[in-house]
N, C-alpha and C positions, 0 to 999 in steps of 0.2 A: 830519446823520449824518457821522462824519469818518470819512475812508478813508484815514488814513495813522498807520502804527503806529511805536513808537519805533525810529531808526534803528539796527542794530546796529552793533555795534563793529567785528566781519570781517566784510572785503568780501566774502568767498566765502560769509557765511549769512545776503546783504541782496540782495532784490531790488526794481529799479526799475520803476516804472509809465511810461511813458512816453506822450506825445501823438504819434501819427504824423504829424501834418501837418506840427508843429513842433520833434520831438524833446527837449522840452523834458520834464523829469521832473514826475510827478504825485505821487508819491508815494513810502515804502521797506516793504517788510515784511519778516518775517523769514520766511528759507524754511525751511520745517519738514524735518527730518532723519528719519529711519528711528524713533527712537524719539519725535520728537512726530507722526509718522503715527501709531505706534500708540500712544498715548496718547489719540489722537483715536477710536480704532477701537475701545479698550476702554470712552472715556465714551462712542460711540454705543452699546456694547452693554449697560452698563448701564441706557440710556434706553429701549431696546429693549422690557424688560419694561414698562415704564411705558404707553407708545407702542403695542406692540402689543394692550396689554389693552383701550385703549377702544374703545366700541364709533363705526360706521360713520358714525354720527350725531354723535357725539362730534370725530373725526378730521375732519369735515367742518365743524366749527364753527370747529376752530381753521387749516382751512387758507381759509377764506373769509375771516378777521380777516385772513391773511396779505395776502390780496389787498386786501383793503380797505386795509390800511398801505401797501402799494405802492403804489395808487391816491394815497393822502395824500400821499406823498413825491417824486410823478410827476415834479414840475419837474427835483426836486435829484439823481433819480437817471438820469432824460432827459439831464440835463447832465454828469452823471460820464460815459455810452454817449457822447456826443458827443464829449467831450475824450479818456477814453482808447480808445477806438474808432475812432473818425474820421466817422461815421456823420451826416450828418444830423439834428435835431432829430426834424423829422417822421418820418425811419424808426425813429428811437429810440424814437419814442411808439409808434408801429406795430406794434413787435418785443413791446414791453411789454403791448398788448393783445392780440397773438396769447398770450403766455405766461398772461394771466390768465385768455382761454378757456380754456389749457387747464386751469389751477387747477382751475379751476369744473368743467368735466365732470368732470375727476378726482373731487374731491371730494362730485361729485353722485351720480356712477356707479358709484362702486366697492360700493356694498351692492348693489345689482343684480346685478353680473356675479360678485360676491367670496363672495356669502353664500352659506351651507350649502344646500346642494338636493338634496331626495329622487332618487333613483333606483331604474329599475324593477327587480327582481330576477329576473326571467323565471320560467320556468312553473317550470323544476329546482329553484332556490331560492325558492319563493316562501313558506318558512316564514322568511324572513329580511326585513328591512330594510334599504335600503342607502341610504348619503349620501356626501357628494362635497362637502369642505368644505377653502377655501382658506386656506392657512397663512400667513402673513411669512416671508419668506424670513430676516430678522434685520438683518445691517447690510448697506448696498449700499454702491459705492466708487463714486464719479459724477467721471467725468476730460471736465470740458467744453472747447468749441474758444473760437477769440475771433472766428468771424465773424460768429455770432449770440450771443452770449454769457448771452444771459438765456432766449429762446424756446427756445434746442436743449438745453441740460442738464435745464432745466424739463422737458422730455418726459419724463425719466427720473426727475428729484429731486421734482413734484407727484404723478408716477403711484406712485413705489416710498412716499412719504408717507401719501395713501390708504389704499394696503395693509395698510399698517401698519410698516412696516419706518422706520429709522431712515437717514441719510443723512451719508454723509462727504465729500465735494465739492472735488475741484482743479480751480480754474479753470484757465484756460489763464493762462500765464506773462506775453501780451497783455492781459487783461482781467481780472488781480488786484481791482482794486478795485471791479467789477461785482461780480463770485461776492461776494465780501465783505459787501454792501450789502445782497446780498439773502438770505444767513441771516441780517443782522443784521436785516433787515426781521422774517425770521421773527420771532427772540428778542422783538425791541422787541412786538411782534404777542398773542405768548403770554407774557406775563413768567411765570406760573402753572407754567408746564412745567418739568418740568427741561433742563437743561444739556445738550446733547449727540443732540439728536433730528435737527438739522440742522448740522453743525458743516463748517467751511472749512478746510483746507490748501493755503499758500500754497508754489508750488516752481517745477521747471523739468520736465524729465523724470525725474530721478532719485526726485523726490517720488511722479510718477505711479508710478514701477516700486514704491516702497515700499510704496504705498497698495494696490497687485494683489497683493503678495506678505503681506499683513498678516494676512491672517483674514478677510477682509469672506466675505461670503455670495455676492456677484453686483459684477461689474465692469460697469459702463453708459458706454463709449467713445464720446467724437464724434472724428473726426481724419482723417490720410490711412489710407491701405490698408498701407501699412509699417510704418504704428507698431501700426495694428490688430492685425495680423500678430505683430507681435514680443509685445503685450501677451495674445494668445492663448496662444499660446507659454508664455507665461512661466503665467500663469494655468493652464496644463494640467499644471504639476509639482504643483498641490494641486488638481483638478478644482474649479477656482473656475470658475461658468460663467458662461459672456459674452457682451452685448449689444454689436453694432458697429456703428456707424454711422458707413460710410466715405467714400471720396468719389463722384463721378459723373460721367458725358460725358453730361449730358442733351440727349437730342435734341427737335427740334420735325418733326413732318411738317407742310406745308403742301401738299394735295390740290388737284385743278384747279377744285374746288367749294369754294373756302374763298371764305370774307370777307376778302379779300387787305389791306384796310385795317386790320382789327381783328388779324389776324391779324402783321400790319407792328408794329402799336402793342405787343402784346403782348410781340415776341421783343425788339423794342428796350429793352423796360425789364427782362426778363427775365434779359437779357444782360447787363446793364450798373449795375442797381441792389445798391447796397454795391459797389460797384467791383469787377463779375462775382463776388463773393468769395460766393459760394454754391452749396453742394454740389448743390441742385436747380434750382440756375437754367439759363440757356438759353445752350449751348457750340454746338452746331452743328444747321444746320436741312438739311431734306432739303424742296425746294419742285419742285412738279412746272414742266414744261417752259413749260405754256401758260399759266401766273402769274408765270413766272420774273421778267420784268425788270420788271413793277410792281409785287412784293414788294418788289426790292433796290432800289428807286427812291423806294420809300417807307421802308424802313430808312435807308436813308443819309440822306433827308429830314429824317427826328426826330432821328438822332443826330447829326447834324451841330451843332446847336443844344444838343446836351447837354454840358454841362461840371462836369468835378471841381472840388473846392476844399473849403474849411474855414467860409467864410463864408454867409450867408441864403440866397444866391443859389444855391449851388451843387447838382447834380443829385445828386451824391454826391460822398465824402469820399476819402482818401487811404489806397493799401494798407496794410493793418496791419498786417502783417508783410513787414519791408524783406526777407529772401529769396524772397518771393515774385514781385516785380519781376523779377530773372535771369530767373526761369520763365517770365513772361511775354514778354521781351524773346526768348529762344528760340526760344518759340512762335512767333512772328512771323516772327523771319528763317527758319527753319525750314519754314515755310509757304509765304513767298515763295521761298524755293528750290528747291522742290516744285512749280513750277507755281501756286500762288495768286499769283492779284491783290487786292490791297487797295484796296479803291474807297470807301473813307476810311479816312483814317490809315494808319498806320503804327510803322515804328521811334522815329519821329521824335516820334510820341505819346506816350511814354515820359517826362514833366518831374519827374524827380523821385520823390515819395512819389505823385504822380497822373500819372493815365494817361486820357488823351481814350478815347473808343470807337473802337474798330479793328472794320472789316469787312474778312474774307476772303471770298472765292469760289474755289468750283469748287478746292482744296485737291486735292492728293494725300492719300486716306485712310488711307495709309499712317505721313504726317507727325505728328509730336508733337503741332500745332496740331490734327487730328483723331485720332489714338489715345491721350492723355492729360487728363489732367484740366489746366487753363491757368488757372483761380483768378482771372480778371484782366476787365477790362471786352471783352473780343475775342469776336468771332461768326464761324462759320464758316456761308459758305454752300454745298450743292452743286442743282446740277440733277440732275435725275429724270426717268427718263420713265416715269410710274407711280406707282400705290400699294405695287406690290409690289415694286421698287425701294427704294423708299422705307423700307421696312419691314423688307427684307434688311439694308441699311446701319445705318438704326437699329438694330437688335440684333448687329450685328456688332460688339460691343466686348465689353470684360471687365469694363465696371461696367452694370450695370442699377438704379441707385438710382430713376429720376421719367424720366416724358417728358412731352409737348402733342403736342394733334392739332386741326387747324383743317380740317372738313370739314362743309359744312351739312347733308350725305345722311347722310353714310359715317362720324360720327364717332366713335361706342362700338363697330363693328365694326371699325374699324384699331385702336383701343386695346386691344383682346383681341388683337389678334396680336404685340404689343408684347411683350419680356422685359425687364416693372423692374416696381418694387413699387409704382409708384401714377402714375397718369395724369389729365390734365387734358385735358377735349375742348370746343375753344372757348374759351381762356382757359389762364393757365401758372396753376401754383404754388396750385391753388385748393384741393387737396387738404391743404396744410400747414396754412390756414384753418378745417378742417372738425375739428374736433377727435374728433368719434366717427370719421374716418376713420384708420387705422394709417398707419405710417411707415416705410418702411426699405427696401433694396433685395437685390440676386442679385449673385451671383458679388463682384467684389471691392469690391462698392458695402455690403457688411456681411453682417452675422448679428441676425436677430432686428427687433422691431419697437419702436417705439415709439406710443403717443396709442392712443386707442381700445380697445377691448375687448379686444385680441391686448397693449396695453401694460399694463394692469391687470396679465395676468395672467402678463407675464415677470416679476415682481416679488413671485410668492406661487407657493406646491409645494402642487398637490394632497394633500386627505389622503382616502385611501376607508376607510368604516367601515362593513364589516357587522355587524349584529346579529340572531342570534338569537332570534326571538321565541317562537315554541316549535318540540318537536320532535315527527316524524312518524315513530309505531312502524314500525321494516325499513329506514326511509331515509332513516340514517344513513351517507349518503355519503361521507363524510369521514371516517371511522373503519374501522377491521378489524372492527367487529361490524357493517358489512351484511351481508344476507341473500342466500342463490343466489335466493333469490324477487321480490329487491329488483332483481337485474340481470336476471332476465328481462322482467321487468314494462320496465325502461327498455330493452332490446331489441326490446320490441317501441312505446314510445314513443316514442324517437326515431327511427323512419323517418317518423312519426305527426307530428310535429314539424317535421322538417327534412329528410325523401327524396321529397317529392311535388313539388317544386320542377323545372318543363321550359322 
């Protein structure tokens, strides 16, 4: 499959793919302007009919071929996530079968949770029918990010697929020639279908504001909290409604009853795997007093040994977006300004496009290294004395996206007093795994869900239909020919009903 389209002529409406480790160009495409967004937004809506007429069984046949051609293609398109991502082989493959779990439930699930269902009409209607039957919403607009580039938009472009809706797709400006690969997986998958069921626009941000302002039905955002923001915003001048998935300060509690060894291995790879560049991964842990120094004894232990790079060897690959480094470099002195010590690494960790793993401790909570998001391989640690320490601090921020909790007693009771949208107890990140579980966080960590039952169903509008089956001489409710006979009779049945209640 080739991932490179003919170069254009103006520089301003060609964009470069690039390799982050080595800056070297992968590829050119053209970035699509205002009027080929919506040319793309008009062929998804022609496909629309097509797309949303079949049925559940149908829609699932040809999203399981899709998977199946990705599976076929796994080497060549493992190799593209590596080169222009920076990632690892192995987490490339990784990323790609968390994405085809979620294919698969998608596509298994959606007549379950989607299909038409009776409902009851209670005793007052009960000369009626009623059902509760889910619609396509029509075209969705999907603006994905480049740190998971395949697994994170997939939450939005398998589940609103399902549904039945149609799909128009801007990768991020990072991972062009990913998004690309994988509608064309589709196309190659279904040649049968028409044109336009899955379709790619390639751009920068001006593409993404194009694709919000176009007509689509539903915006499905991966990104920071400011672009979230702005693209809200903009989507509220035509009540386009929006799924956001923003970013996070995930925390870890480690309790004085954890498994301080599993719980060490855990936050270390947590932290640090893709080059920290994940919005649910592990920013700062809160570990109680009486575990403290053979938590961070055994952290620095693993990381110490772990190292970035481009080649077989390496633990992970090179940030992949070069302004994210400043951030991280920030964070750091920042942090040691404030009272943290780094008892590995440092500024000095910093080579480049790679970044060794930095551990902080005991931070001022105050500092950017703990009240922002750091995007970068860096771990904060503080001491606690307590769960309930521990637990004020974790929610004392303004993202609630994901946490961990390492306690062998106590660990689904700390996780219910947590404020974020999904938690791991004994183990990070397991929840992104689980594909019947949803996805998504509070306050500025988004809006809206993704995977699982709650993401079917951001991607389709209730229809309710009563019907009529027959009618009851007097009570005719709903008209000016009821009777005074008709409302005594219900005066004295609803207390009969609903006043006996102490």
């Amino acid at each position: 499959m080739t991932t490179t389209e003919t170069t254009p002529t103006a520089p301003d409406t060609a964009l470069q793919s690039v390799d982050p480790a080595t800056g070297e160009v992968i590829a050119t495409y053209t970035i699509a302007d205002e009027n080929a967004v919506r040319a793309a937004v008009d062929k998804a809506r022609t496909a629309a009919s097509t797309w949303g007429s079949l049925s559940f069984d149908d829609r699932r046949k040809h999203l399981l071929r899709w998977s199946s051609r990705l599976v076929a293609e796994s080497d060549e398109f493992c190799a593209l996530i590596h080169r222009e991502n920076g990632k690892p082989l192995d987490d490339a493959y990784l990323e790609l079968m968390l994405a085809l779990e979620h294919i698969a439930w998608a596509a298994k699930n959606a007549k379950k949770y989607l299909a038409p269902k009776k409902i009851a009409p209670g005793a007052l209607m009960s000369n009626f029918s009623a059902r509760l039957e889910q619609r396509p919403l029509g075209v969705v607009g999907v603006i994905g990010p480049w740190n998971y580039p395949v697994y994170t938009p997939n939450g939005s472009i398998a589940y609103a697929l399902a549904g039945g809706n149609t799909v128009v797709f801007k990768p991020s400006e990072y991972s062009t020639g990913i998004g690309n690969f994988l509608s064309e997986a589709f196309k190659k998958a279904n040649p049968e279908l028409p044109e336009g069921i899955f379709e790619t626009i390639n751009g920068l941000g001006a593409t993404g504001a194009a694709l919000v302002a176009s007509g689509v039905d539903k915006i499905a955002f991966t990104g920071s909290t400011a672009t979230g923001k702005r693209i809200m915003a903009a989507a509220a001048q035509t009540l386009t409604p929006v799924l956001l998935e923003c970013g996070g300060k995930d925390a870890v509690i480690v309790a004085g009853d954890a498994d301080v060894k599993a719980a060490a291995d855990a936050v270390a790879w947590g932290a640090t795997a893709n080059s920290g560049q994940t919005c649910a991964g592990v920013e700062r842990v809160y570990v109680d007093r009486s575990v403290r120094d053979e938590f961070v004894a055994e952290v620095k232990r693993i990381l110490q040994d772990v190292k970035p790079g481009s080649d077989s060897k390496a633990s992970y690959g090179p940030m992949t977006m070069p302004s994210q480094i400043d951030i991280v470099r920030r964070h750091i002195d920042d942090a040691l300004k404030n009272g943290g010590t780094a008892v590995l690494g440092g500024p000095e960790s910093i080579k480049g496009p790679f970044i060794e793993p930095v551990v902080l401790v005991d931070v001022d909570e105050d500092s950017e290294a703990v009240a922002e998001e750091t995007f970068g391989p860096t771990l904060t640690i503080r001491t606690v004395d307590g769960v309930d320490e521990a637990v004020r601090l974790a929610n004392n921020s303004k993202y609630g996206l994901s946490s961990a909790v390492y306690s062998k007693n106590n660990g689904l009771e700390i996780a219910r007093r947590l404020r974020v949208g999904a938690t791991s107890v004994n183990s990070v990140l397991a929840f992104a795994a689980i594909a019947g579980l949803p996805f998504g966080g509070v306050g500025d960590s988004g809006i809206g869900r993704i995977h699982g039952e709650p993401g079917l169903r951001e991607f389709s509008r209730p229809h309710s239909i009563a019907v009529q089956r027959f009618t009851v001489p007097g009570m005719a409710l709903l008209s000016y020919s009821r009777t005074e006979s008709t409302m005594k009779l219900l005066r004295k049945l609803v207390p009969f009903l609903h006043g006996r209640h102490k």
